[in-house]
PDB file of the backbone (N, CA, C, O) and the ligand in Angstrom, with CONECT records:
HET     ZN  A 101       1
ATOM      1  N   UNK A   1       0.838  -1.201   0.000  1.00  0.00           N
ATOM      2  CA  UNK A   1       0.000   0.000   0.000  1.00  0.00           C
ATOM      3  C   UNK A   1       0.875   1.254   0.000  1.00  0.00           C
ATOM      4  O   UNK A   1       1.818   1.420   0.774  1.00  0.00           O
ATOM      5  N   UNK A   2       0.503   2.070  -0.881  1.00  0.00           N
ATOM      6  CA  UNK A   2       1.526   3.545  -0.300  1.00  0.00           C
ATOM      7  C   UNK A   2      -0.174   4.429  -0.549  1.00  0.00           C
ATOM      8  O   UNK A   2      -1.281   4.104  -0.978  1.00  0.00           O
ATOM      9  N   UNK A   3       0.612   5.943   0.138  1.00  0.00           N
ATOM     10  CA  UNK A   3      -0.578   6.182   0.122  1.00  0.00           C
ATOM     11  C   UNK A   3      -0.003   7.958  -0.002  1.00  0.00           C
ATOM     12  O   UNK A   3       1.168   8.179   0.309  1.00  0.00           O
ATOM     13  N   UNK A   4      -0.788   8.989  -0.405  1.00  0.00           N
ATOM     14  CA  UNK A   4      -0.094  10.855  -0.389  1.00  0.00           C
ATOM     15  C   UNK A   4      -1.193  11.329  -0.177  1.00  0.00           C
ATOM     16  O   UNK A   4      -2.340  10.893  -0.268  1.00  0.00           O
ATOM     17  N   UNK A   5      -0.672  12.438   0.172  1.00  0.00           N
ATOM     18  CA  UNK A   5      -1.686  13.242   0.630  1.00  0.00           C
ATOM     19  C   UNK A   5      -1.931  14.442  -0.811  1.00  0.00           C
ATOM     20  O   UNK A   5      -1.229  15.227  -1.449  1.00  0.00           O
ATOM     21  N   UNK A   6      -3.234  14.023  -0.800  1.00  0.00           N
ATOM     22  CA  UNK A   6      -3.751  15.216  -1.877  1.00  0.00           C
ATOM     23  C   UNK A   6      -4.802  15.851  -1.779  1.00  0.00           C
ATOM     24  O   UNK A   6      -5.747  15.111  -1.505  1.00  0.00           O
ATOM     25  N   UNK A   7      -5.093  17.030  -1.892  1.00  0.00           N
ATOM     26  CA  UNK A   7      -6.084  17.841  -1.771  1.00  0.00           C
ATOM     27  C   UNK A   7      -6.948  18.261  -0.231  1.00  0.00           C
ATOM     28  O   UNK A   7      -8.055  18.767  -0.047  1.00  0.00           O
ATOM     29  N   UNK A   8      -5.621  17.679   0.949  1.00  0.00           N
ATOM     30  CA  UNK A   8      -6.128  17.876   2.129  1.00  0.00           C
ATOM     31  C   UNK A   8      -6.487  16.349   2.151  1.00  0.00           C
ATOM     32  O   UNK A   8      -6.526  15.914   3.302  1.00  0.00           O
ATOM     33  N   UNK A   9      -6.679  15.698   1.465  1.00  0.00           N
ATOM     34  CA  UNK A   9      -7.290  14.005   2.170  1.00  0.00           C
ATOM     35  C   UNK A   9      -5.556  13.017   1.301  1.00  0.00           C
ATOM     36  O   UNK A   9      -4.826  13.287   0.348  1.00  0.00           O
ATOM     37  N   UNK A  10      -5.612  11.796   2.404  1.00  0.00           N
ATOM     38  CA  UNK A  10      -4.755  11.010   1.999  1.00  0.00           C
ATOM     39  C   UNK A  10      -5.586   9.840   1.004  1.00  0.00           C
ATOM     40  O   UNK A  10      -6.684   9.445   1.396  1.00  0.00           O
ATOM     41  N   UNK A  11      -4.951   9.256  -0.429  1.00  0.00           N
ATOM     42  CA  UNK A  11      -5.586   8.882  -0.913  1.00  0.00           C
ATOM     43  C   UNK A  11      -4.483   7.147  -1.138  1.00  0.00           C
ATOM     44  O   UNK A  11      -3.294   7.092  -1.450  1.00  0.00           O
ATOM     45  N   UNK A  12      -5.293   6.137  -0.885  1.00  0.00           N
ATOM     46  CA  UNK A  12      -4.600   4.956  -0.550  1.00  0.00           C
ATOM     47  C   UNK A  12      -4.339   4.383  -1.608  1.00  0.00           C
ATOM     48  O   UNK A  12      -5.372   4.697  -2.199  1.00  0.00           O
ATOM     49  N   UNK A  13      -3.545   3.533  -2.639  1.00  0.00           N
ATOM     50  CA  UNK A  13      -3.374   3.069  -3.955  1.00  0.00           C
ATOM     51  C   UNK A  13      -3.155   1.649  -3.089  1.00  0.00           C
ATOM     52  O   UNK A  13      -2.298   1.348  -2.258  1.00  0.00           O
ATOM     53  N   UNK A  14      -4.197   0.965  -3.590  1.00  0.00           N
ATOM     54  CA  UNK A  14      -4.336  -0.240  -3.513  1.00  0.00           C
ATOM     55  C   UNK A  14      -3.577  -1.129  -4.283  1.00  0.00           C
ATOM     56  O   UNK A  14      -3.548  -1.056  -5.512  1.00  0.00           O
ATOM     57  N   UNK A  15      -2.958  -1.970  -3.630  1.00  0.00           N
ATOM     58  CA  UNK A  15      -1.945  -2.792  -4.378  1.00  0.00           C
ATOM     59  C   UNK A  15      -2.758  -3.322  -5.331  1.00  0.00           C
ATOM     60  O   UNK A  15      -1.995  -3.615  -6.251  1.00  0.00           O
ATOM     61  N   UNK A  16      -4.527  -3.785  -5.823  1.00  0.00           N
ATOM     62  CA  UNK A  16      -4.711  -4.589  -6.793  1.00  0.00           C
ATOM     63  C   UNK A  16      -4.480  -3.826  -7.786  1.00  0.00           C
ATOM     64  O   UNK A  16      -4.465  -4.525  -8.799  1.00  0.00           O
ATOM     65  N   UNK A  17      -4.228  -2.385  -8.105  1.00  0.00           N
ATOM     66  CA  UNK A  17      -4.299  -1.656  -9.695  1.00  0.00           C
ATOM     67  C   UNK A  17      -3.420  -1.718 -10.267  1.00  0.00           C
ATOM     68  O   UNK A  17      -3.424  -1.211 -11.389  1.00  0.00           O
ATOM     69  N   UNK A  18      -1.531  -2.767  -9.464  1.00  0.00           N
ATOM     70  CA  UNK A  18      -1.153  -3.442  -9.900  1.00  0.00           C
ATOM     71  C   UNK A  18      -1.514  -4.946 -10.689  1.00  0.00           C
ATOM     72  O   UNK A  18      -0.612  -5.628 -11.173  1.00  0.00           O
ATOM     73  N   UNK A  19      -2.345  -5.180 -10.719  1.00  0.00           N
ATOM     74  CA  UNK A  19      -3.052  -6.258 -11.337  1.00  0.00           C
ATOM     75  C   UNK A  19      -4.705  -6.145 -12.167  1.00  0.00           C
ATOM     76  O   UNK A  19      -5.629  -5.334 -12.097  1.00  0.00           O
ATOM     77  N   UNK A  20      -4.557  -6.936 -12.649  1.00  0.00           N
ATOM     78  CA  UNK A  20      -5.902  -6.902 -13.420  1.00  0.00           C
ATOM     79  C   UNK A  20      -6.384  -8.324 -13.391  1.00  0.00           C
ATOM     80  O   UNK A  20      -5.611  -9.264 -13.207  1.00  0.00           O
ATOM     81  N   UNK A  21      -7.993  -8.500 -13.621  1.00  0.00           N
ATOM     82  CA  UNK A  21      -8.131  -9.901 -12.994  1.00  0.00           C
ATOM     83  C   UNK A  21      -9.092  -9.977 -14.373  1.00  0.00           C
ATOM     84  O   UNK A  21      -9.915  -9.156 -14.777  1.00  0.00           O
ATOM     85  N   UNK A  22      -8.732 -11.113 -14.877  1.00  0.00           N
ATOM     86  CA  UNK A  22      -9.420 -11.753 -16.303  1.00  0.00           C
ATOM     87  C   UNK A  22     -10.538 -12.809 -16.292  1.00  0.00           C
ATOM     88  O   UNK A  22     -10.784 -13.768 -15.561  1.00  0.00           O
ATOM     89  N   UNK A  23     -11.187 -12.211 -17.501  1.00  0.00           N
ATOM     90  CA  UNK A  23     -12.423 -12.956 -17.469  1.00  0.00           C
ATOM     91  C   UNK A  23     -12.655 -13.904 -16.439  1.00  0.00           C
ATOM     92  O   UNK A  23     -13.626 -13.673 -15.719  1.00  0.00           O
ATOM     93  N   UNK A  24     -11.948 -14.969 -16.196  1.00  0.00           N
ATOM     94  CA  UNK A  24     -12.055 -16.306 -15.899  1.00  0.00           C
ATOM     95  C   UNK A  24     -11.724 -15.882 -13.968  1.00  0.00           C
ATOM     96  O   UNK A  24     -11.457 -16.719 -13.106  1.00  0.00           O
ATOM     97  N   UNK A  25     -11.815 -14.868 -13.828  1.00  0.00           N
ATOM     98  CA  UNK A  25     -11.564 -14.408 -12.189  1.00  0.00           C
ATOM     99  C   UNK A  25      -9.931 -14.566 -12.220  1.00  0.00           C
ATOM    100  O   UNK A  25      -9.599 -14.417 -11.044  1.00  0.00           O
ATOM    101  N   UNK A  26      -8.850 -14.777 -12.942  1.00  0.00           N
ATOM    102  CA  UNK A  26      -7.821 -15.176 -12.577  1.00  0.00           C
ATOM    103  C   UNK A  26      -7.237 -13.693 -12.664  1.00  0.00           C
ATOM    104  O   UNK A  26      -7.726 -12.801 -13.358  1.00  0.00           O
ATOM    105  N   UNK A  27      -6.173 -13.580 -11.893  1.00  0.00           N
ATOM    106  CA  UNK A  27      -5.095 -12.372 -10.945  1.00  0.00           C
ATOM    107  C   UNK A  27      -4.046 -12.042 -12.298  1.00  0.00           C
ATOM    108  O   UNK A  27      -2.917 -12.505 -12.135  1.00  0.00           O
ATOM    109  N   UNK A  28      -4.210 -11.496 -13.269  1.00  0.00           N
ATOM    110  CA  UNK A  28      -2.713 -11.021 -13.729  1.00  0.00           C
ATOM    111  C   UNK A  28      -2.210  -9.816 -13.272  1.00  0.00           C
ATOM    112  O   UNK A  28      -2.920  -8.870 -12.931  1.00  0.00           O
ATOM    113  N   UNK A  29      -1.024  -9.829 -13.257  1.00  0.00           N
ATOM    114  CA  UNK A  29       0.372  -8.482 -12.392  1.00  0.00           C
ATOM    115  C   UNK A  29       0.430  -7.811 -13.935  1.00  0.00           C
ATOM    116  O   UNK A  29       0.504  -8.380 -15.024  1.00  0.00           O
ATOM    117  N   UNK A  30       0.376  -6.562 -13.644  1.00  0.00           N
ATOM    118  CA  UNK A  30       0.671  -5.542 -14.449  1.00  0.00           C
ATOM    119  C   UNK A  30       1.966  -5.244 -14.538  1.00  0.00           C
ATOM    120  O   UNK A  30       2.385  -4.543 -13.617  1.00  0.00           O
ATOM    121  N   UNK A  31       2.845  -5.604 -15.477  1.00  0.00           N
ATOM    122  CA  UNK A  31       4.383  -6.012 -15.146  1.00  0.00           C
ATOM    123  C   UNK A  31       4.988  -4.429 -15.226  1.00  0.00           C
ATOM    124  O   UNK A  31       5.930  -3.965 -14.584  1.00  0.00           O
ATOM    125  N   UNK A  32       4.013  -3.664 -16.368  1.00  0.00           N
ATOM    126  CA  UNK A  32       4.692  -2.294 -17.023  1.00  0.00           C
ATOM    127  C   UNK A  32       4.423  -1.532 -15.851  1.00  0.00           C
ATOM    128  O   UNK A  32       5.303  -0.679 -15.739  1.00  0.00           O
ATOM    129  N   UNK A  33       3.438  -1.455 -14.759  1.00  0.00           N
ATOM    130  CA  UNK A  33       3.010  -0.321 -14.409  1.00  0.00           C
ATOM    131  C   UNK A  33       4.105  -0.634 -13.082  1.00  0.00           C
ATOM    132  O   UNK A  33       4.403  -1.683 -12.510  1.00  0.00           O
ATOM    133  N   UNK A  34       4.696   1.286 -12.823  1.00  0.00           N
ATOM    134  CA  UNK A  34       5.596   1.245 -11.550  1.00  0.00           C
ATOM    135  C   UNK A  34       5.201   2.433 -10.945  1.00  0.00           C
ATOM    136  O   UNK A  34       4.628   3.168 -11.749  1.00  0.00           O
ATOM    137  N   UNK A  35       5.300   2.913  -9.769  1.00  0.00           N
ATOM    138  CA  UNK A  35       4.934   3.233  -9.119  1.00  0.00           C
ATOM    139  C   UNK A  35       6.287   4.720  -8.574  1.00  0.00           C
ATOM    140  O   UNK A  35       7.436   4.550  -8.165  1.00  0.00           O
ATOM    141  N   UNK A  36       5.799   5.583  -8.717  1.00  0.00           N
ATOM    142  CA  UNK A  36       7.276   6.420  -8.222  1.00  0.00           C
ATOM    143  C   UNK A  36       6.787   7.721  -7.187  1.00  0.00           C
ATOM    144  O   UNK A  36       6.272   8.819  -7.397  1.00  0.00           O
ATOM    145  N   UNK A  37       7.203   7.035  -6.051  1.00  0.00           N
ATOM    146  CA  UNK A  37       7.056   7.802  -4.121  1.00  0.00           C
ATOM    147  C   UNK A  37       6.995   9.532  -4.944  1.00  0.00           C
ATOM    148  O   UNK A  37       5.954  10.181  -4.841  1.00  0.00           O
ATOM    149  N   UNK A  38       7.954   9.990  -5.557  1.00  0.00           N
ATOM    150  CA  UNK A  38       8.425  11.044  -5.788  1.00  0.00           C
ATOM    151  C   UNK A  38       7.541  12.311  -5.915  1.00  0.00           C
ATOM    152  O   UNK A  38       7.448  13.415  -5.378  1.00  0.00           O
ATOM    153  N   UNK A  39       6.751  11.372  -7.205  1.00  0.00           N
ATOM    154  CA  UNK A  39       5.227  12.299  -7.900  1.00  0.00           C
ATOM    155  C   UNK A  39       4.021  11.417  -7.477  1.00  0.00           C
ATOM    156  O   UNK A  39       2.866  11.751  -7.743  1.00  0.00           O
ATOM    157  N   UNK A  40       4.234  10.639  -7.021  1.00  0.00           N
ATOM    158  CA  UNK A  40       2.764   9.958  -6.651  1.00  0.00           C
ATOM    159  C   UNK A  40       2.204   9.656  -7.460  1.00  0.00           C
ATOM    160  O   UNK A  40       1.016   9.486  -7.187  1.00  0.00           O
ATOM    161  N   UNK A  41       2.590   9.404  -8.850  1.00  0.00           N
ATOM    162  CA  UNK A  41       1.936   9.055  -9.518  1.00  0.00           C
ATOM    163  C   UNK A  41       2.663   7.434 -10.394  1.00  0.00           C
ATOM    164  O   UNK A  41       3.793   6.994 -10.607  1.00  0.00           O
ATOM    165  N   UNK A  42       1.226   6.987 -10.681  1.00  0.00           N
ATOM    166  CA  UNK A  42       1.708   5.448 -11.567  1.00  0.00           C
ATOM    167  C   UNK A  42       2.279   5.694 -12.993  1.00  0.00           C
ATOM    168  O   UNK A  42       1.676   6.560 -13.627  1.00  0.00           O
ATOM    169  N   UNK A  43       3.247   5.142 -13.569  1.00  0.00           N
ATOM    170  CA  UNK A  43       3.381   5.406 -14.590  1.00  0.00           C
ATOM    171  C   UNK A  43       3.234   3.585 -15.416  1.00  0.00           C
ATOM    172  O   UNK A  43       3.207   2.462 -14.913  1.00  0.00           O
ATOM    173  N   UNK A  44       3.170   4.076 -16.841  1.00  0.00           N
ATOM    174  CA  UNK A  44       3.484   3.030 -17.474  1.00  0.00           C
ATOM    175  C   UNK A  44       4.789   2.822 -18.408  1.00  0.00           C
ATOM    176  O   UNK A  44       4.795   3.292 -19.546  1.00  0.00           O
ATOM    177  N   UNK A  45       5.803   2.164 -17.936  1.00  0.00           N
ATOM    178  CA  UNK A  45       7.204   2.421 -17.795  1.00  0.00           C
ATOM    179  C   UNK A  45       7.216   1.983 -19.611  1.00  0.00           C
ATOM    180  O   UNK A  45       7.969   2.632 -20.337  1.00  0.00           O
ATOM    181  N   UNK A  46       6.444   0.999 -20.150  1.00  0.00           N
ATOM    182  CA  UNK A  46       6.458   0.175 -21.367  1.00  0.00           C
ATOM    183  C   UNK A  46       6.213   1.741 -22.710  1.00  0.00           C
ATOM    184  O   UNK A  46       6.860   1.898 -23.745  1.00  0.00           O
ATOM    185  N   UNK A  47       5.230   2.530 -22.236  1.00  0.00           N
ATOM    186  CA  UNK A  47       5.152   3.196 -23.222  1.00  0.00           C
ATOM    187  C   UNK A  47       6.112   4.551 -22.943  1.00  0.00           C
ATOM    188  O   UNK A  47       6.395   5.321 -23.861  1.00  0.00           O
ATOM    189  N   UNK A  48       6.393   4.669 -22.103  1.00  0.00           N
ATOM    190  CA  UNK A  48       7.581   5.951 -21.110  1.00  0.00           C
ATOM    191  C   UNK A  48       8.603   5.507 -22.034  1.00  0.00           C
ATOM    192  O   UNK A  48       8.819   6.404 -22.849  1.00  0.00           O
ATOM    193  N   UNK A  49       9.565   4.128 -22.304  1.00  0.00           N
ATOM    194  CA  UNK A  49      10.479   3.519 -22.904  1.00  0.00           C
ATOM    195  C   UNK A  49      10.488   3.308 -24.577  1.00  0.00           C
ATOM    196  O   UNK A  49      11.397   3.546 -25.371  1.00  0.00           O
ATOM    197  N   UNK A  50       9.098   2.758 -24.822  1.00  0.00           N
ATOM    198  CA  UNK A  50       8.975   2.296 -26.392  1.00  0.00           C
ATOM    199  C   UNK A  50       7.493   3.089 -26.937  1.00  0.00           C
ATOM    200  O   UNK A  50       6.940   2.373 -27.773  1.00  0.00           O
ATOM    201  N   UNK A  51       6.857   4.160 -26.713  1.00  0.00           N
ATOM    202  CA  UNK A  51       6.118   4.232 -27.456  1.00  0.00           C
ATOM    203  C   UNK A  51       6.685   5.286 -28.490  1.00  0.00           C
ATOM    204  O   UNK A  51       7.345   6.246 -28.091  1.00  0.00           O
ATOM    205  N   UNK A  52       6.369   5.051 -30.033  1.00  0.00           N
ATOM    206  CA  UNK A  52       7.130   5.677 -30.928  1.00  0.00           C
ATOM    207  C   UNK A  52       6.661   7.467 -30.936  1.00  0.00           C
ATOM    208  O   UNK A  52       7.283   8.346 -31.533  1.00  0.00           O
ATOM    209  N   UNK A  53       5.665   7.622 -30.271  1.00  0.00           N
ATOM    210  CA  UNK A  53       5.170   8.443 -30.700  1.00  0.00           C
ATOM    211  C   UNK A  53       4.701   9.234 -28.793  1.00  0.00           C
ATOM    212  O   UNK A  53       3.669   9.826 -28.478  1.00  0.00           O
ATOM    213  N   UNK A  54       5.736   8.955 -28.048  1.00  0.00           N
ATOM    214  CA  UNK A  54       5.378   9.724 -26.848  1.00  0.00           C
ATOM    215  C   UNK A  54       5.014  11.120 -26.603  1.00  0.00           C
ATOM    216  O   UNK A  54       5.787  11.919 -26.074  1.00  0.00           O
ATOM    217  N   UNK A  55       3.818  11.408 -26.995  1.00  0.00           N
ATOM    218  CA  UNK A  55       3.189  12.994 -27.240  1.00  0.00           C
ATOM    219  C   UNK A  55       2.191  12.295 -26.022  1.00  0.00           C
ATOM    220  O   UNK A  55       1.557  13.270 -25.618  1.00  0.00           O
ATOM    221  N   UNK A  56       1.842  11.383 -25.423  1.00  0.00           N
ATOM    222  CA  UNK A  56       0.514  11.262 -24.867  1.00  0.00           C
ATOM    223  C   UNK A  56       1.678  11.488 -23.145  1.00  0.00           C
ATOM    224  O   UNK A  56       2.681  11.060 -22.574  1.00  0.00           O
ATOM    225  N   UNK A  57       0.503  12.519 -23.041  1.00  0.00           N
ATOM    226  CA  UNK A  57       0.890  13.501 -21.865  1.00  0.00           C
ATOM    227  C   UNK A  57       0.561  12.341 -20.510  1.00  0.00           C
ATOM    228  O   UNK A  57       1.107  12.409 -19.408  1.00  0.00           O
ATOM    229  N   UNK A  58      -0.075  11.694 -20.769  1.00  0.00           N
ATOM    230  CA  UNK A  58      -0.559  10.480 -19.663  1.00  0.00           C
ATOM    231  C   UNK A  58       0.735   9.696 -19.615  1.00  0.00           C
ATOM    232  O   UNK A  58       1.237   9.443 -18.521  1.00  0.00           O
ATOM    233  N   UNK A  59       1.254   9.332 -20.650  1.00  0.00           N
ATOM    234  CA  UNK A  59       2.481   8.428 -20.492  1.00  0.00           C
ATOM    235  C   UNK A  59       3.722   9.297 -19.817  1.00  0.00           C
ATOM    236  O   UNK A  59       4.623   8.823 -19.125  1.00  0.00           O
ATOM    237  N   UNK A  60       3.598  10.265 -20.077  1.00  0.00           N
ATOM    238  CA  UNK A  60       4.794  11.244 -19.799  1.00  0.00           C
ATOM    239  C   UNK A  60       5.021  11.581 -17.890  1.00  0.00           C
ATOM    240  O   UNK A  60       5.901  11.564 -17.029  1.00  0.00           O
ATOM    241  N   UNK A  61       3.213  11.935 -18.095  1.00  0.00           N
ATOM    242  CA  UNK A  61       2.848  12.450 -16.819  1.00  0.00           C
ATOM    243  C   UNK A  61       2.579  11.532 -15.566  1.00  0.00           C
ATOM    244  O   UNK A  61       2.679  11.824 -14.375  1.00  0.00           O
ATOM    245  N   UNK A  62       2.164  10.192 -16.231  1.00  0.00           N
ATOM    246  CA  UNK A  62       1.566   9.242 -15.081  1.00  0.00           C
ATOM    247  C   UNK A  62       0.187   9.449 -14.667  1.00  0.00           C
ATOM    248  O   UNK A  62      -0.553  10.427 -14.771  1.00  0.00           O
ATOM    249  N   UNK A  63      -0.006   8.083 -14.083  1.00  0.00           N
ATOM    250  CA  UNK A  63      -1.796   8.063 -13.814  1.00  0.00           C
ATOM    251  C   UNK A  63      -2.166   9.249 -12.294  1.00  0.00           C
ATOM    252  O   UNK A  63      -2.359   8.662 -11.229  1.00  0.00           O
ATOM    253  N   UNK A  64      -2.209  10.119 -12.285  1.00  0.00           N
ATOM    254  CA  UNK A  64      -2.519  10.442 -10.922  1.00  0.00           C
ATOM    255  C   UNK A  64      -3.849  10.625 -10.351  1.00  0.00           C
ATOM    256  O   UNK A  64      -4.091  11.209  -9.295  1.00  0.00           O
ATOM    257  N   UNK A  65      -4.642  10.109 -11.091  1.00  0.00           N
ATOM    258  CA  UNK A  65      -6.057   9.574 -10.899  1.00  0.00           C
ATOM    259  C   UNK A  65      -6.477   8.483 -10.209  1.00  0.00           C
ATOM    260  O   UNK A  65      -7.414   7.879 -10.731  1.00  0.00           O
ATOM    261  N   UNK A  66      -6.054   8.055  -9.184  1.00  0.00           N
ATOM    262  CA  UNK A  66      -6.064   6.688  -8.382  1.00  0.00           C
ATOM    263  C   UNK A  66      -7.375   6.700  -7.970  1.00  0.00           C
ATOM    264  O   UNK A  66      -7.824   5.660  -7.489  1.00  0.00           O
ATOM    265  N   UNK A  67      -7.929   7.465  -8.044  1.00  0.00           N
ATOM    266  CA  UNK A  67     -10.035   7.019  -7.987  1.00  0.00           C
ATOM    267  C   UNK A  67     -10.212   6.268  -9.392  1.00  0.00           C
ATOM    268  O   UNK A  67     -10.806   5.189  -9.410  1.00  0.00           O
ATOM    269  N   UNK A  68      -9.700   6.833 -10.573  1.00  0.00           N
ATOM    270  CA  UNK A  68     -10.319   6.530 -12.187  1.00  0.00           C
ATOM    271  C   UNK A  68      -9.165   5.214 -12.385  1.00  0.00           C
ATOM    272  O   UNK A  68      -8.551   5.517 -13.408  1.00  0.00           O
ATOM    273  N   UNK A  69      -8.725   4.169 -11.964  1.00  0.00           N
ATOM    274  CA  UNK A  69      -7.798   3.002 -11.651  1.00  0.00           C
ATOM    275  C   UNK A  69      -8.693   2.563 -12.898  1.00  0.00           C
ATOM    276  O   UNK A  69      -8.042   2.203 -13.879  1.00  0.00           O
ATOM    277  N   UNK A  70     -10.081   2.536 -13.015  1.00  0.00           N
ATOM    278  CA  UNK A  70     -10.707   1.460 -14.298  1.00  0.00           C
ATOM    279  C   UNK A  70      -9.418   2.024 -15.971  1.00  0.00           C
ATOM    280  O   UNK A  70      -9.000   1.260 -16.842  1.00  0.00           O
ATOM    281  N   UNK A  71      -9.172   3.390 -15.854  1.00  0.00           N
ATOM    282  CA  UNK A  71      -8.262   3.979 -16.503  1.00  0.00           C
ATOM    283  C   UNK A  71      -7.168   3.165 -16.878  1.00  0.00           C
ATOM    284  O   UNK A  71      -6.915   2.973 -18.068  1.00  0.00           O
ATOM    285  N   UNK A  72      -6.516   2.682 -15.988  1.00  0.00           N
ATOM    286  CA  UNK A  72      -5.043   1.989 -16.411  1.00  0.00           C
ATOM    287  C   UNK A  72      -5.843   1.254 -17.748  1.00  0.00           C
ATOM    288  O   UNK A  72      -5.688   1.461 -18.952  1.00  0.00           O
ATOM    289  N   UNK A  73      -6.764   0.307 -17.024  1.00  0.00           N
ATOM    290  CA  UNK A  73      -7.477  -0.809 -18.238  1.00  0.00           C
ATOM    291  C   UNK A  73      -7.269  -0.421 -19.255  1.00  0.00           C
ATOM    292  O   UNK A  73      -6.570  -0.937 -20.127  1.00  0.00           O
ATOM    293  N   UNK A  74      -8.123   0.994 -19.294  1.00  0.00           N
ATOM    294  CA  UNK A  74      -8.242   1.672 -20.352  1.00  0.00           C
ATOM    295  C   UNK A  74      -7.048   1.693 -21.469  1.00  0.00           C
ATOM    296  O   UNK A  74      -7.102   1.478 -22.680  1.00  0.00           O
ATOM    297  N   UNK A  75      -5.754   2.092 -20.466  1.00  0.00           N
ATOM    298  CA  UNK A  75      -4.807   2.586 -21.161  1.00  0.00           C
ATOM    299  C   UNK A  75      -3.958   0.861 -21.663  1.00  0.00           C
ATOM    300  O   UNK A  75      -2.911   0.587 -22.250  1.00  0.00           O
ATOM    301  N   UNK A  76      -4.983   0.104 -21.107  1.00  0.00           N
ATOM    302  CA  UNK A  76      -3.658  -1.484 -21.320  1.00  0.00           C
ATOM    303  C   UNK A  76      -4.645  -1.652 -22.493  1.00  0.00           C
ATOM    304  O   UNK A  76      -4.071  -2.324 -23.351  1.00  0.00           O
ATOM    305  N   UNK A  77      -5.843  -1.333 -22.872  1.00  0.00           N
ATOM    306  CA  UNK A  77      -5.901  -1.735 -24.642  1.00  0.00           C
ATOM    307  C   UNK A  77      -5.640  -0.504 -25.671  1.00  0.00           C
ATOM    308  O   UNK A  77      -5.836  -0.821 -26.844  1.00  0.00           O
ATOM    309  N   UNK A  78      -5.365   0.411 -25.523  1.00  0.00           N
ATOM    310  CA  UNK A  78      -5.101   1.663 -26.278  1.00  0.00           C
ATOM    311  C   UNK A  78      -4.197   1.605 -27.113  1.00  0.00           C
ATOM    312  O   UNK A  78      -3.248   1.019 -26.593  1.00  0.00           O
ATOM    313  N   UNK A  79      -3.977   1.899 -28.135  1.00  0.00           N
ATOM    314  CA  UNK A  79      -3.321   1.626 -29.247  1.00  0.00           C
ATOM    315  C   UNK A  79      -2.259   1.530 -28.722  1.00  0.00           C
ATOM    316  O   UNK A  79      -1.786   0.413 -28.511  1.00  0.00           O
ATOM    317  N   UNK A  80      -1.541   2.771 -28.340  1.00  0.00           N
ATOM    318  CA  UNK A  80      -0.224   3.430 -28.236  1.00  0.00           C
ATOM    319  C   UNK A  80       0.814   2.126 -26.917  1.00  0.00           C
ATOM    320  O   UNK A  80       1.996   1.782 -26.932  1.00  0.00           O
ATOM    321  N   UNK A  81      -0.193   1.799 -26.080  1.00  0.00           N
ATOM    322  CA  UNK A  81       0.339   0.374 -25.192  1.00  0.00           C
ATOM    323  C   UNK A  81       0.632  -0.505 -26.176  1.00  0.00           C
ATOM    324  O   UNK A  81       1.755  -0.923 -26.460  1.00  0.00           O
ATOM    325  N   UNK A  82      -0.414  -0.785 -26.703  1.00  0.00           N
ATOM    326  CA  UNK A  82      -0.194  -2.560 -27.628  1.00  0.00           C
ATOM    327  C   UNK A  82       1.058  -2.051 -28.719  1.00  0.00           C
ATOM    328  O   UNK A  82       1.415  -2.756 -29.663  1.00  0.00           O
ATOM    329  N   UNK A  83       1.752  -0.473 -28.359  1.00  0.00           N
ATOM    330  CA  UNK A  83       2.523  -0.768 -29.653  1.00  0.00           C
ATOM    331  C   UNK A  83       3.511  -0.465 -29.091  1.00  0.00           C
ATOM    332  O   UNK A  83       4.453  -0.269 -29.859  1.00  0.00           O
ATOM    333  N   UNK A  84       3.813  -0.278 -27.596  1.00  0.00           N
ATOM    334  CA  UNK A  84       4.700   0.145 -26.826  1.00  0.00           C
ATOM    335  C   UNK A  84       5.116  -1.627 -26.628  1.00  0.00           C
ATOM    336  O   UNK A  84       6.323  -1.869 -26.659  1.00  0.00           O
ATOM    337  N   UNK A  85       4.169  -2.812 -26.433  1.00  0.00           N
ATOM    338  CA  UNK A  85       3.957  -3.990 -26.099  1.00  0.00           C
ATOM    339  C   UNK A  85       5.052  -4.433 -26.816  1.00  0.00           C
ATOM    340  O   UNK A  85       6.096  -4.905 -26.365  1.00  0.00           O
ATOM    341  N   UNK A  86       4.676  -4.211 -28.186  1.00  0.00           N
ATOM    342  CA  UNK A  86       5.823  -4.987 -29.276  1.00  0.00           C
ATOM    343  C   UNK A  86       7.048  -4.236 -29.697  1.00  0.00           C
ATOM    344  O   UNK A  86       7.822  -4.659 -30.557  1.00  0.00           O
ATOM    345  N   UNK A  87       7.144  -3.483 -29.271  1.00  0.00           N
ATOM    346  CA  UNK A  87       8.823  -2.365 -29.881  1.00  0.00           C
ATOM    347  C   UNK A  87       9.518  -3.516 -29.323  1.00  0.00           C
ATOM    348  O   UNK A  87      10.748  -3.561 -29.335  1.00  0.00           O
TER     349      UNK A  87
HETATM  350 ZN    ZN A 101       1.372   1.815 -21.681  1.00  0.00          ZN2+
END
């Protein structure tokens, strides 16, 4: 668990938004996503490294939306991931 203080309230990042859990109920680990104390925010290290086209301010900036976590999802089928996936 880590957890920062924002906006006057501390907001807790639950270790599951390291993981995503598939159809079948089973647990996969989000291998790309890391976590940095610094900015408090999640990043996704896969498209930070290989996406050809790093203009997306989310990759740059990190998730700091830890209420909108359905988001990462979001961002694990989005083009710019699946092409960060294969570089
Ligand atoms: Zn990504």
């Amino acid at each position: 668990m880590s957890s920062r203080q924002h906006k006057g309230r501390t907001r807790k990042l639950c270790n599951t938004a390291f993981n995503q859990v598939s159809l079948n109920g089973e647990i996969i680990e989000r291998p790309w996503l890391i976590y940095s104390p610094s900015t408090g925010c999640l990043f996704c290290f896969m498209c930070k490294l290989f996406s050809p086209n790093s203009t997306s301010a989310r990759a740059k900036r990190g998730f700091d939306s830890w209420d909108h976590i359905g988001r990462l999802g979001d961002h694990e089928r989005s083009t710019e991931h699946q092409q960060a996936l294969t570089a």
